[in-house]
Biotite code that builds the C-alpha atoms (Angstrom):
import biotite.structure as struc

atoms = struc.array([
    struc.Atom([-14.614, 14.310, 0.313], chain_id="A", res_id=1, res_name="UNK", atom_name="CA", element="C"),
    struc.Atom([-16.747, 11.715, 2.112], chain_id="A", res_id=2, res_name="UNK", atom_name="CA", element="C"),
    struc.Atom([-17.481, 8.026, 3.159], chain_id="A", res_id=3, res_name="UNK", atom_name="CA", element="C"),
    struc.Atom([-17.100, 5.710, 5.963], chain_id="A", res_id=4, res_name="UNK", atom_name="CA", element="C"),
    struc.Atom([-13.665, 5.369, 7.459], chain_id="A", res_id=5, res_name="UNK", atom_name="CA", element="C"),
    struc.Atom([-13.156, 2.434, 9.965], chain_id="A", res_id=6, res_name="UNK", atom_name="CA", element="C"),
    struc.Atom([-10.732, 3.762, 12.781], chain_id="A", res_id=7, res_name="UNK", atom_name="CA", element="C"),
    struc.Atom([-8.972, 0.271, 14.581], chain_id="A", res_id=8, res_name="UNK", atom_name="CA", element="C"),
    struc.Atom([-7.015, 2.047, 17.487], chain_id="A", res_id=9, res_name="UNK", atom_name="CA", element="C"),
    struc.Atom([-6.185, 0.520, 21.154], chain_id="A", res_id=10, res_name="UNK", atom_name="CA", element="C"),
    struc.Atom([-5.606, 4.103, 22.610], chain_id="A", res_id=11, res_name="UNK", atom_name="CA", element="C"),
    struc.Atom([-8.961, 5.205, 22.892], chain_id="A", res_id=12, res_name="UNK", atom_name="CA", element="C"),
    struc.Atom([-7.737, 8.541, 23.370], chain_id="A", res_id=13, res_name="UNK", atom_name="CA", element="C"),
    struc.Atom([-6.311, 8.651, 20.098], chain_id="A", res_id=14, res_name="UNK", atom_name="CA", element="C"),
    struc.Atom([-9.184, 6.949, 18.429], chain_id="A", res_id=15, res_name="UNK", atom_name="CA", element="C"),
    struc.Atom([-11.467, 9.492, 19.475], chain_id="A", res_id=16, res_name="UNK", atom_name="CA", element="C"),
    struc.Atom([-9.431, 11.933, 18.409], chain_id="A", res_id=17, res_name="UNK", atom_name="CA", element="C"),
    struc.Atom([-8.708, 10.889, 15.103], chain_id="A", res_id=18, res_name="UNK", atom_name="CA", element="C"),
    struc.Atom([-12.490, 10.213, 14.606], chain_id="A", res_id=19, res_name="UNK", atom_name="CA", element="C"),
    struc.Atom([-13.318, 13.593, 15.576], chain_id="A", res_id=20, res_name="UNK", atom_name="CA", element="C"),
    struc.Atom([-10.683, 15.099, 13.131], chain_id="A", res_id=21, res_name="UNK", atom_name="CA", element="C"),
    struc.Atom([-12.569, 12.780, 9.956], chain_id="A", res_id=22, res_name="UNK", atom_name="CA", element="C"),
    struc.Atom([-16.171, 13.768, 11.486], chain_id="A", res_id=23, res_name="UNK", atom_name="CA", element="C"),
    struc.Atom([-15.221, 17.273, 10.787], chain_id="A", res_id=24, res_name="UNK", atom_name="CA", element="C"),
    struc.Atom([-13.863, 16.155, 7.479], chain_id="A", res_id=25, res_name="UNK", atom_name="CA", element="C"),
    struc.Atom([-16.840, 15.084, 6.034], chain_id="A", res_id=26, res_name="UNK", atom_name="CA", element="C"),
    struc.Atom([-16.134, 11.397, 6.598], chain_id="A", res_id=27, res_name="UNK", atom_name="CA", element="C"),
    struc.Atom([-18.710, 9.118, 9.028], chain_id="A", res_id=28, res_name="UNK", atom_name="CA", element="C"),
    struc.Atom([-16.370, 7.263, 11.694], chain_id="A", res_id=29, res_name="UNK", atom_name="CA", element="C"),
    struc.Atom([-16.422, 4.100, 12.820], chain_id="A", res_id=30, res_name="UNK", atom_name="CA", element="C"),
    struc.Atom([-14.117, 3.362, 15.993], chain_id="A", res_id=31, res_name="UNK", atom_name="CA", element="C"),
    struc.Atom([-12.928, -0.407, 17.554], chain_id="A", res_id=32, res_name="UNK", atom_name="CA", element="C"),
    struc.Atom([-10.459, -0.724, 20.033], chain_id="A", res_id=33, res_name="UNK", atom_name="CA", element="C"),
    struc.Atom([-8.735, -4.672, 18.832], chain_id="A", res_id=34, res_name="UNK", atom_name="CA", element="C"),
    struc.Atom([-8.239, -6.721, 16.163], chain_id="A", res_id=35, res_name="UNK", atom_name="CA", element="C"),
    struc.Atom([-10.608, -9.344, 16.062], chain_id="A", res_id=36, res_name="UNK", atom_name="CA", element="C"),
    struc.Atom([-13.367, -6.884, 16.224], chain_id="A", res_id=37, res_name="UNK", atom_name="CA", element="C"),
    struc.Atom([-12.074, -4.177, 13.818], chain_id="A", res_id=38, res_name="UNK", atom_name="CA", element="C"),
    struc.Atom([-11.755, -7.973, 11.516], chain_id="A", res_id=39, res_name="UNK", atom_name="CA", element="C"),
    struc.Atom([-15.316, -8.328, 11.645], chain_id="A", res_id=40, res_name="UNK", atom_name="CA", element="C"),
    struc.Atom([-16.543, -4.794, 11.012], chain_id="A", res_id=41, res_name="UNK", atom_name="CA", element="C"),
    struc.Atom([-14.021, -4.231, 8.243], chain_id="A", res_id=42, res_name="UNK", atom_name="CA", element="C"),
    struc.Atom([-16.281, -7.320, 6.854], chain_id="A", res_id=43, res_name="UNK", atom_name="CA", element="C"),
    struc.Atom([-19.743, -5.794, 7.684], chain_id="A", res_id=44, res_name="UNK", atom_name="CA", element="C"),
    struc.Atom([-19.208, -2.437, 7.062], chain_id="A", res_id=45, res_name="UNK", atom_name="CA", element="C"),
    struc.Atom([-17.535, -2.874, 3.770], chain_id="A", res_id=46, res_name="UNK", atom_name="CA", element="C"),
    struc.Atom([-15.787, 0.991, 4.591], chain_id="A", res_id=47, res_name="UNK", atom_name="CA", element="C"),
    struc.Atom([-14.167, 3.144, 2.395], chain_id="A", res_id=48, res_name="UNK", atom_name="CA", element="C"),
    struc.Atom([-10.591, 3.081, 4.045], chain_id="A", res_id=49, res_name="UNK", atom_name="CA", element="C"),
    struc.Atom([-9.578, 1.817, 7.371], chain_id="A", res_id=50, res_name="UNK", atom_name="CA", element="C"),
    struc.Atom([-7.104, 3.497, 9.613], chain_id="A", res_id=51, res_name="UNK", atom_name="CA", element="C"),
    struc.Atom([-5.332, 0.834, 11.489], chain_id="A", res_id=52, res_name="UNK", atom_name="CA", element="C"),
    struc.Atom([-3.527, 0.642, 14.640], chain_id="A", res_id=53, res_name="UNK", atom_name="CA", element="C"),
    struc.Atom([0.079, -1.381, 14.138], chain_id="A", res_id=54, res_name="UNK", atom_name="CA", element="C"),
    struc.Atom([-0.054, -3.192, 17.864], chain_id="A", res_id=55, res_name="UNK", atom_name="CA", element="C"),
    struc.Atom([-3.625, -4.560, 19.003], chain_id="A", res_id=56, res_name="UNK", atom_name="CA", element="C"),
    struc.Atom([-4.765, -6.897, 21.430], chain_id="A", res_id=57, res_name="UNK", atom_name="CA", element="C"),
    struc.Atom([-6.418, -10.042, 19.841], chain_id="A", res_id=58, res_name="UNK", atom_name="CA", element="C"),
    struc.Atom([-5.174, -9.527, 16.849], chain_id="A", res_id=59, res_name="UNK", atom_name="CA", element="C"),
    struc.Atom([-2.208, -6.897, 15.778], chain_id="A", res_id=60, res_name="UNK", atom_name="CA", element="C"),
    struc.Atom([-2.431, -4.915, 12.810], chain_id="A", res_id=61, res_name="UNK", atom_name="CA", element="C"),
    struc.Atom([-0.033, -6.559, 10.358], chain_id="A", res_id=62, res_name="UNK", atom_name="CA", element="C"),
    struc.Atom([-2.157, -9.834, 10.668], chain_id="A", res_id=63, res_name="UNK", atom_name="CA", element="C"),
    struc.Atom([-5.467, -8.152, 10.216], chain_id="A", res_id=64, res_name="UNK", atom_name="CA", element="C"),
    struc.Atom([-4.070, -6.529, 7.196], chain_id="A", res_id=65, res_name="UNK", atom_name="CA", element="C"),
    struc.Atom([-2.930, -9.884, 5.725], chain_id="A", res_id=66, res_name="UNK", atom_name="CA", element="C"),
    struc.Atom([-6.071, -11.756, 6.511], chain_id="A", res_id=67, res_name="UNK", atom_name="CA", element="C"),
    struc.Atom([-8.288, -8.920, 4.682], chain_id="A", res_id=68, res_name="UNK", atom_name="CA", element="C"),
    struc.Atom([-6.497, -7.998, 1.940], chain_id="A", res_id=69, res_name="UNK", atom_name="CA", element="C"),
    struc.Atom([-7.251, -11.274, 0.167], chain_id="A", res_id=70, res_name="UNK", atom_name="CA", element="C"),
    struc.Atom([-10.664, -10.266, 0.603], chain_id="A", res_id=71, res_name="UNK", atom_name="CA", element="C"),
    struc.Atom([-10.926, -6.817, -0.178], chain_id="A", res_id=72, res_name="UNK", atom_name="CA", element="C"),
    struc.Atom([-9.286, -4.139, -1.952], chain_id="A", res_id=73, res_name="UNK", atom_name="CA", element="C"),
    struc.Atom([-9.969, -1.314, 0.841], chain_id="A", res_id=74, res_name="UNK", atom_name="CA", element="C"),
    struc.Atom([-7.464, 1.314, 1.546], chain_id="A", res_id=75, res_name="UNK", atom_name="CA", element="C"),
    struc.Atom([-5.358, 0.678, 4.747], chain_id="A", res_id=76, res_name="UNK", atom_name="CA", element="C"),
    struc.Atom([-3.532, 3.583, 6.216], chain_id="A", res_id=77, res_name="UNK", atom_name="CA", element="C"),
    struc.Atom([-1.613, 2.139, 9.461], chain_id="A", res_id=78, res_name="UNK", atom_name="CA", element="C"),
    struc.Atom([-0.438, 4.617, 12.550], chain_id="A", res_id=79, res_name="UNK", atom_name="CA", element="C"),
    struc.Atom([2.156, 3.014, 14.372], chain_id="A", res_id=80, res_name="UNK", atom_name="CA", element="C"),
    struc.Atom([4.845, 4.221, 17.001], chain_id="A", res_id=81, res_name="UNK", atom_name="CA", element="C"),
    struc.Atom([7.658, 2.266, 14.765], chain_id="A", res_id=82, res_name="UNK", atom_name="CA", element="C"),
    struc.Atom([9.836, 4.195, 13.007], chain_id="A", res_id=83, res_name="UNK", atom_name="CA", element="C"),
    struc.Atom([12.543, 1.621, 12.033], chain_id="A", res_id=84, res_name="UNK", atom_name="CA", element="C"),
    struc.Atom([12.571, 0.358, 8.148], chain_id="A", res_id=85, res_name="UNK", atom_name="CA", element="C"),
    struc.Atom([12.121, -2.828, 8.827], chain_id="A", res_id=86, res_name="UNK", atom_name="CA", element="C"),
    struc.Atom([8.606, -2.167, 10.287], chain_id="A", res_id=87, res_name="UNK", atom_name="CA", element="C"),
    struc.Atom([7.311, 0.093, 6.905], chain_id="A", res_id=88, res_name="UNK", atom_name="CA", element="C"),
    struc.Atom([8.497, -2.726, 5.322], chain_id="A", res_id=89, res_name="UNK", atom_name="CA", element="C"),
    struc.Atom([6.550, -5.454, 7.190], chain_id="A", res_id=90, res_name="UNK", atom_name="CA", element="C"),
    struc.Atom([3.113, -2.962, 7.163], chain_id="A", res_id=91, res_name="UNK", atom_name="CA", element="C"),
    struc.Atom([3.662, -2.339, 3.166], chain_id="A", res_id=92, res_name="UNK", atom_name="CA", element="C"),
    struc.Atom([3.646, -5.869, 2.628], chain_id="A", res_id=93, res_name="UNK", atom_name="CA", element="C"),
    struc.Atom([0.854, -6.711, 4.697], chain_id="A", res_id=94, res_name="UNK", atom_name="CA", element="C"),
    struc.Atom([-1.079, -5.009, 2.050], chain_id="A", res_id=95, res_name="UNK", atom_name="CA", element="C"),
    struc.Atom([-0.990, -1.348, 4.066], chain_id="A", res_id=96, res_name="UNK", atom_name="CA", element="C"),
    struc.Atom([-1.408, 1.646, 1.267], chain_id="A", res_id=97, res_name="UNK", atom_name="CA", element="C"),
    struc.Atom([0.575, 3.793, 4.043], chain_id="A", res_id=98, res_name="UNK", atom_name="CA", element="C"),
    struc.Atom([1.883, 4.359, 6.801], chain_id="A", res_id=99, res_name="UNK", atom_name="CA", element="C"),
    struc.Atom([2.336, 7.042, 9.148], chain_id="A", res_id=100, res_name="UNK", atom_name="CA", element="C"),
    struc.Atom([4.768, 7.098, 12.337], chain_id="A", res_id=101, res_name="UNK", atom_name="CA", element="C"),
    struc.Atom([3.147, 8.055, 15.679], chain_id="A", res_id=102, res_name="UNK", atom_name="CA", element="C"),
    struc.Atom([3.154, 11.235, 16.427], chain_id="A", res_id=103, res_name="UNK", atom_name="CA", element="C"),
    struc.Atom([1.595, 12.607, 14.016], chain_id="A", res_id=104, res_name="UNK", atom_name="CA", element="C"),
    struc.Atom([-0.315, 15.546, 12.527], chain_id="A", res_id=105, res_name="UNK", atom_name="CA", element="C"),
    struc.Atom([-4.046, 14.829, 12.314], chain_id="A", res_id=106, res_name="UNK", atom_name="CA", element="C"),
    struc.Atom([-4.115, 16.823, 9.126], chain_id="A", res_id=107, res_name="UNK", atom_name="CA", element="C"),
    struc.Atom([-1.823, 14.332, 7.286], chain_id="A", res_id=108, res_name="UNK", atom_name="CA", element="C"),
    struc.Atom([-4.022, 11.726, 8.524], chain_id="A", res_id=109, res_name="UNK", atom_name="CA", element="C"),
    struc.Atom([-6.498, 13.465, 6.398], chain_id="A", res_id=110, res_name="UNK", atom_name="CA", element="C"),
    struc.Atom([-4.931, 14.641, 3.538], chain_id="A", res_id=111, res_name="UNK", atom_name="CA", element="C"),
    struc.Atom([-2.905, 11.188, 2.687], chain_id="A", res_id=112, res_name="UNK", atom_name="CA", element="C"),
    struc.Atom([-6.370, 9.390, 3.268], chain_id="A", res_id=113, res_name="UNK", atom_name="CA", element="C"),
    struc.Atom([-7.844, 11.803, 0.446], chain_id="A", res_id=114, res_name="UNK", atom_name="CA", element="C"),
    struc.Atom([-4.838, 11.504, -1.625], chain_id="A", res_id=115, res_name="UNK", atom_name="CA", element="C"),
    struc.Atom([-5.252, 7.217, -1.130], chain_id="A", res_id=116, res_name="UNK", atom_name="CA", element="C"),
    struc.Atom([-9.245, 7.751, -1.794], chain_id="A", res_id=117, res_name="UNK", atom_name="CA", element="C"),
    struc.Atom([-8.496, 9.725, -4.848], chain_id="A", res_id=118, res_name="UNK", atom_name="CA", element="C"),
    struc.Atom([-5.687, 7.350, -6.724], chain_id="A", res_id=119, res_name="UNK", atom_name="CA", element="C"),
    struc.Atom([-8.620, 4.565, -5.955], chain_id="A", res_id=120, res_name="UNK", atom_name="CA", element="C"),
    struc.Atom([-11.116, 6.319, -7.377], chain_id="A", res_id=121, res_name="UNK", atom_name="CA", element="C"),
    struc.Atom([-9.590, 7.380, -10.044], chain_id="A", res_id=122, res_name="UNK", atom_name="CA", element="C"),
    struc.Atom([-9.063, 3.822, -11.209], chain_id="A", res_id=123, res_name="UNK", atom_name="CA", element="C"),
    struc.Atom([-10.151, 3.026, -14.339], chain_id="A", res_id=124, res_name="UNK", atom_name="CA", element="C"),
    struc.Atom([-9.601, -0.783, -16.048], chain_id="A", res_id=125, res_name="UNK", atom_name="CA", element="C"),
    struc.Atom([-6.420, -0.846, -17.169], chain_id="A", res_id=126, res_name="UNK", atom_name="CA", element="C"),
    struc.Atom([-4.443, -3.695, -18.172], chain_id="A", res_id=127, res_name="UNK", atom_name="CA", element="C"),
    struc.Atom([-0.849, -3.453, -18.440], chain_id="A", res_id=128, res_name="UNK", atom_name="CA", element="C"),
    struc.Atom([1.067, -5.915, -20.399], chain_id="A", res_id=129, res_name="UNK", atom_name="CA", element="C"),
    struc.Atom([5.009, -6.206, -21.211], chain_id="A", res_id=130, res_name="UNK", atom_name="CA", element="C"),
    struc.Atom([6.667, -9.454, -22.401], chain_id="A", res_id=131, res_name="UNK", atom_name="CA", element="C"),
    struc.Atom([5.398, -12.258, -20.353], chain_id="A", res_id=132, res_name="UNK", atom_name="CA", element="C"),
    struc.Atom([4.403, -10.058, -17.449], chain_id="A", res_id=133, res_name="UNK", atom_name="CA", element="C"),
    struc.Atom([0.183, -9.220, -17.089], chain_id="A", res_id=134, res_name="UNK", atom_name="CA", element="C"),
    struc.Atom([-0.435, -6.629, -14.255], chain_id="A", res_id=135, res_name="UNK", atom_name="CA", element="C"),
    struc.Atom([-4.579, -5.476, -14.490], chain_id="A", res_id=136, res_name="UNK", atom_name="CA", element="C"),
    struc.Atom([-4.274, -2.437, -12.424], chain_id="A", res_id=137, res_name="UNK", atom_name="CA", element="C"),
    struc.Atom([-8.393, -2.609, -11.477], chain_id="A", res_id=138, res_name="UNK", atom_name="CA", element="C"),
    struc.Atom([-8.075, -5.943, -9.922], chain_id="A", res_id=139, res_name="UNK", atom_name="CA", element="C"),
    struc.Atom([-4.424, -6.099, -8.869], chain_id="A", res_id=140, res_name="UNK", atom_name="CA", element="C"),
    struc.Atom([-4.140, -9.524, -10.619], chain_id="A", res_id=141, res_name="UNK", atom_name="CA", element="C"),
    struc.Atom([-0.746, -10.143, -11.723], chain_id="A", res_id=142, res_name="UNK", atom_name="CA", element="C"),
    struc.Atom([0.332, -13.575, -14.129], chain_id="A", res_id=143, res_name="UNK", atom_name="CA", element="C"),
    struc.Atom([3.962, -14.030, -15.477], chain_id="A", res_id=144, res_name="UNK", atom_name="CA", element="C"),
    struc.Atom([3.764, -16.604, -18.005], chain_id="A", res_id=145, res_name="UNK", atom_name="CA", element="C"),
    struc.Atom([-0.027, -16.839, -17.547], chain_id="A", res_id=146, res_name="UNK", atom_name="CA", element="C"),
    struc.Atom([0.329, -18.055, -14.099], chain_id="A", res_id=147, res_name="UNK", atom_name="CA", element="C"),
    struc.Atom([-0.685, -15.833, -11.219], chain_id="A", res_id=148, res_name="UNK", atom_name="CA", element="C"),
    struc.Atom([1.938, -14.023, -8.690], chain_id="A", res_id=149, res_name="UNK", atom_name="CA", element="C"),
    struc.Atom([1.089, -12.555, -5.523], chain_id="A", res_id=150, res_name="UNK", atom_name="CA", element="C"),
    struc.Atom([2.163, -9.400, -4.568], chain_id="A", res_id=151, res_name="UNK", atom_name="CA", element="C"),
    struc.Atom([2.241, -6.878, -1.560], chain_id="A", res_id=152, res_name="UNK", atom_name="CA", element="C"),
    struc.Atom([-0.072, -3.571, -2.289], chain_id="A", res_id=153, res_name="UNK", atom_name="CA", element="C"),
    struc.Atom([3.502, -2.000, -2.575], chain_id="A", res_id=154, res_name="UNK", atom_name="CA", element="C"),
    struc.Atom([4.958, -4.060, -4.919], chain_id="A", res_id=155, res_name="UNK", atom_name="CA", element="C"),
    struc.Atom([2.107, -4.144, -6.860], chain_id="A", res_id=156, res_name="UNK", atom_name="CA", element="C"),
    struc.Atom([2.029, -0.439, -6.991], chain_id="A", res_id=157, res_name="UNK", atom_name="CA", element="C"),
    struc.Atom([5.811, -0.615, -7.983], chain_id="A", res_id=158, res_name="UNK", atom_name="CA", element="C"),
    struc.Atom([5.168, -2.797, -11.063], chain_id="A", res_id=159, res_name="UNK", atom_name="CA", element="C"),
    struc.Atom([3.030, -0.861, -12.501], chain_id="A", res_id=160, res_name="UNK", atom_name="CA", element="C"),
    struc.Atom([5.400, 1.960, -12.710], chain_id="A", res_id=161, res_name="UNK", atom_name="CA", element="C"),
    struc.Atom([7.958, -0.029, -13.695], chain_id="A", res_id=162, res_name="UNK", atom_name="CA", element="C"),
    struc.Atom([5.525, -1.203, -16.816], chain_id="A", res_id=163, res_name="UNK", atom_name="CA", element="C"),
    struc.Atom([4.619, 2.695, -17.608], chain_id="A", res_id=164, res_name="UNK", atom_name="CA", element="C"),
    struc.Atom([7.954, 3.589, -18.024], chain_id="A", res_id=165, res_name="UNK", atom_name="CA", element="C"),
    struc.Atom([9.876, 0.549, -19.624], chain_id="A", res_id=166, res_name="UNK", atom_name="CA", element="C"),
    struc.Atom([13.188, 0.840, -20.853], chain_id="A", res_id=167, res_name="UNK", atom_name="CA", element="C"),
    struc.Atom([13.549, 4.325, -18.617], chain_id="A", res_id=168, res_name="UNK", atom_name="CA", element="C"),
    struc.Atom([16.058, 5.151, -16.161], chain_id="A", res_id=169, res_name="UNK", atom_name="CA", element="C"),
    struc.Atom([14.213, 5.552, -12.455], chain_id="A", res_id=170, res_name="UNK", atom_name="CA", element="C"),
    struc.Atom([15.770, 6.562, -9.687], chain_id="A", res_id=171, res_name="UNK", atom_name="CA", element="C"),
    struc.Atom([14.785, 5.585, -6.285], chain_id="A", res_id=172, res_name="UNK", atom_name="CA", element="C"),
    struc.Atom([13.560, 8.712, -5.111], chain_id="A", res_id=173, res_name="UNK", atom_name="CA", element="C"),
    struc.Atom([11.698, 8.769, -9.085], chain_id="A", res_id=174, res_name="UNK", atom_name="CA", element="C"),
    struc.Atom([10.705, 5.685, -8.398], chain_id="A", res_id=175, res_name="UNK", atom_name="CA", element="C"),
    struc.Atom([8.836, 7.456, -4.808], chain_id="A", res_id=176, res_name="UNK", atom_name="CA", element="C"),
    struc.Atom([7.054, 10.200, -6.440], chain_id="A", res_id=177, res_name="UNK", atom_name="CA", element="C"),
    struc.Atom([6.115, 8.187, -9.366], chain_id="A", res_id=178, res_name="UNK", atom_name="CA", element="C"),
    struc.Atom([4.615, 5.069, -7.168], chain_id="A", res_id=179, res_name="UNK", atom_name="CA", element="C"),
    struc.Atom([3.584, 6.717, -3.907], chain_id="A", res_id=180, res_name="UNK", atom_name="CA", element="C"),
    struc.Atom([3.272, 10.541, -4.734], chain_id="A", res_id=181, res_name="UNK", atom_name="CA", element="C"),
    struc.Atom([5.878, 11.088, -2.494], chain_id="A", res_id=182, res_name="UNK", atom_name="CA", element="C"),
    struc.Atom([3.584, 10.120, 0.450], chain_id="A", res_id=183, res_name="UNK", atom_name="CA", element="C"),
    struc.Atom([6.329, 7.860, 1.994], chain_id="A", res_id=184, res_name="UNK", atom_name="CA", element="C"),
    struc.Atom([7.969, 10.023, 4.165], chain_id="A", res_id=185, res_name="UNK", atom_name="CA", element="C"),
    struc.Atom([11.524, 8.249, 4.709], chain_id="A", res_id=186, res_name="UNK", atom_name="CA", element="C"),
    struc.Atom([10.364, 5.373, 2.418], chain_id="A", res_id=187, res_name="UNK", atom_name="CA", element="C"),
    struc.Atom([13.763, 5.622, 0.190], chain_id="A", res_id=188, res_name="UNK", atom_name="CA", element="C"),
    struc.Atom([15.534, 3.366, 2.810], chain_id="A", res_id=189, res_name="UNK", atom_name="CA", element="C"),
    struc.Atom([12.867, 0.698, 1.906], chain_id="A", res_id=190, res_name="UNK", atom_name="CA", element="C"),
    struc.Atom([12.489, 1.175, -1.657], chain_id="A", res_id=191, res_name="UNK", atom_name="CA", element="C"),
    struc.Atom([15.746, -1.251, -2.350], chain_id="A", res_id=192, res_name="UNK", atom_name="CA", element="C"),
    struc.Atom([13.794, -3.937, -0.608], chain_id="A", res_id=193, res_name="UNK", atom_name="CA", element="C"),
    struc.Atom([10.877, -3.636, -2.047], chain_id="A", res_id=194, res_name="UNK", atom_name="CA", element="C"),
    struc.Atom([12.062, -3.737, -5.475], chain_id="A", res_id=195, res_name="UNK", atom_name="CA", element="C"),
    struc.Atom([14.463, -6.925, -4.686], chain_id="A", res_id=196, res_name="UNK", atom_name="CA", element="C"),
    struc.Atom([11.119, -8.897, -3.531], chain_id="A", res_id=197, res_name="UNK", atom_name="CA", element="C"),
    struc.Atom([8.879, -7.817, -6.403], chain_id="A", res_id=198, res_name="UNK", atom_name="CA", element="C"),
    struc.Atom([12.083, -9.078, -8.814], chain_id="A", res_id=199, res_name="UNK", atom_name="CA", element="C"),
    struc.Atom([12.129, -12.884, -6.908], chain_id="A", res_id=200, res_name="UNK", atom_name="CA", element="C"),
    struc.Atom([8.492, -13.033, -7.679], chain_id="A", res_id=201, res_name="UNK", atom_name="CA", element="C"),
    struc.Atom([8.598, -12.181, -11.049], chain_id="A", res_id=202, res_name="UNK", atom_name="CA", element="C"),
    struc.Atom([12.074, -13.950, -12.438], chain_id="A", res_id=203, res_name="UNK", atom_name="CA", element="C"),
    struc.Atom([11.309, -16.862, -14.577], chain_id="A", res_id=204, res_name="UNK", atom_name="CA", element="C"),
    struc.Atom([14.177, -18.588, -15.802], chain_id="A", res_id=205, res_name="UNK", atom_name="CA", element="C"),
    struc.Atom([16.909, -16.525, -15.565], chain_id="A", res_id=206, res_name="UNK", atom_name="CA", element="C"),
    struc.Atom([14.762, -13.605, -16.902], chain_id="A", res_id=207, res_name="UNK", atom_name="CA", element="C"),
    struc.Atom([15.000, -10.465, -15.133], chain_id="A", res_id=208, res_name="UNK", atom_name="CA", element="C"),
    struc.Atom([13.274, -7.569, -16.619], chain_id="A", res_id=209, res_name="UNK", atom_name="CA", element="C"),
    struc.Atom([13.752, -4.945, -13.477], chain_id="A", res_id=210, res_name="UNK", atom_name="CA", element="C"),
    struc.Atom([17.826, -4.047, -13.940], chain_id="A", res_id=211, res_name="UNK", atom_name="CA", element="C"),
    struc.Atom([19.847, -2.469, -11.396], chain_id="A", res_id=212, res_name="UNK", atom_name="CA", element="C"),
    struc.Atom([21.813, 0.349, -12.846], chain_id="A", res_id=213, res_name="UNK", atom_name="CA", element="C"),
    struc.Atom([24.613, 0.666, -10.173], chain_id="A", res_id=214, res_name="UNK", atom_name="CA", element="C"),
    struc.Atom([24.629, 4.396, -9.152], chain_id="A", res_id=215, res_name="UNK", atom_name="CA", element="C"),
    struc.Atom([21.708, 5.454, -10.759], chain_id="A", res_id=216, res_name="UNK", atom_name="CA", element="C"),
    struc.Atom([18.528, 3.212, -9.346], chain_id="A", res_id=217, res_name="UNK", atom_name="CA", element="C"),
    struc.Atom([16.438, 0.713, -11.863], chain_id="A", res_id=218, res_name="UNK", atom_name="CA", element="C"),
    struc.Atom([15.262, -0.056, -15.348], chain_id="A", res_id=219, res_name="UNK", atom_name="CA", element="C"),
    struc.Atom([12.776, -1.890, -16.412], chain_id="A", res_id=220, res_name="UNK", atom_name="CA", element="C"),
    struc.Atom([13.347, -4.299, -19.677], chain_id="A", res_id=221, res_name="UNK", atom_name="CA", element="C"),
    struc.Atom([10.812, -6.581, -21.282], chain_id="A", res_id=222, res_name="UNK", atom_name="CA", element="C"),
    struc.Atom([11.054, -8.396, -24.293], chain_id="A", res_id=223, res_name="UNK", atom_name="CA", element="C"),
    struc.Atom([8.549, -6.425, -26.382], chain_id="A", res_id=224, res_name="UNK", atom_name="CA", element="C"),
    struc.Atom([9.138, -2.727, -24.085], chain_id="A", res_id=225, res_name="UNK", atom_name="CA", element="C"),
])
């Protein structure tokens, strides 16, 4: 696989490293060392994915994320030394497609940026539609009763599983495999979360398609699923 990956990493140390481990890849690397800057070449370069730093100077990662994700549709895998929940959390709804916990293995960096290249790639235009919900998986647009809703990249993601499998029984870890491929290693103490935001920002008067079935994880129920 190849294309341009944009590599936004204070530690220059790392940086280099990780470029030299894409280089050998088959990828071209781009390398910045703060936010501001990796801003402006994520906006000039127009890369295929971005590997993102969670803590810069000038601008940290979680705000760079949120300001370009508006803008573009890019893949954005963040390294971070934060382990805790709360932080995947706060990088998946930045608009991150993963996330990977300093240390790492270089080859992971690899093979979850192929596995994110190839599930955009693969895209095709697909719009999903159950009840009053609208998800078109190309764009990431999603309306509930015609009017738009924003979503993370996660919760996004999450819908759309939820709408290919109405009516059906998902458990959390399910739910995992089916949304992320399993890529989100520890990402099961999140999921419950995730799932409770993307339900606030699609209820619409007192309709709640996405139930919780206590000891078994979620179902999702539209009016014509």
């Amino acid at each position: 696989m190849s294309g341009t990956v944009l590599i936004v990493e204070d530690d220059t140390r790392i940086a280099d490293w990780v470029r030299g481990y894409f280089e050998r890849a088959g990828f071209s690397a781009e390398v910045t060392h703060d936010g501001e800057s990796g801003l402006a070449l994520a906006r000039d370069l127009a890369p295929d994915l971005i590997i993102l730093d969670l803590m810069l100077p000038r601008l940290d990662g979680v705000d760079l994320c949120r300001i370009l994700r508006p803008e573009s549709d890019v893949p954005i895998i963040m390294l971070t030394a934060r382990e805790a929940p709360v932080e995947r959390i706060t990088g998946l709804d930045s608009g991150a497609d993963d996330y990977i916990v300093k240390p790492f293995d270089p080859d992971e960096v690899i093979a979850r940026a192929e596995a994110v290249l190839r599930r955009v790639k693969g895209k095709v235009q697909q719009v999903l539609t159950r009840g009053n919900i609208t998800l078109n998986e190309t764009t990431g647009v999603v309306t509930v009763d015609e009017e738009p809703v924003t979503l993370s990249q996660a919760q996004t993601t999450l819908l759309s599983t939820f709408m290919r499998h109405p009516n059906q029984l998902l458990t959390r870890d399910q739910l995992i495999s089916l949304a992320f491929n399993d890529e989100f290693e520890g990402f099961d103490r999140a999921i419950d979360s995730q799932v409770a935001r993307l339900r606030k920002q699609i209820s619409r008067d007192g309709r709640q398609p996405i139930q919780t079935v206590y000891g078994g994880g979620y179902r999702f129920v539209a009016e014509d699923a």
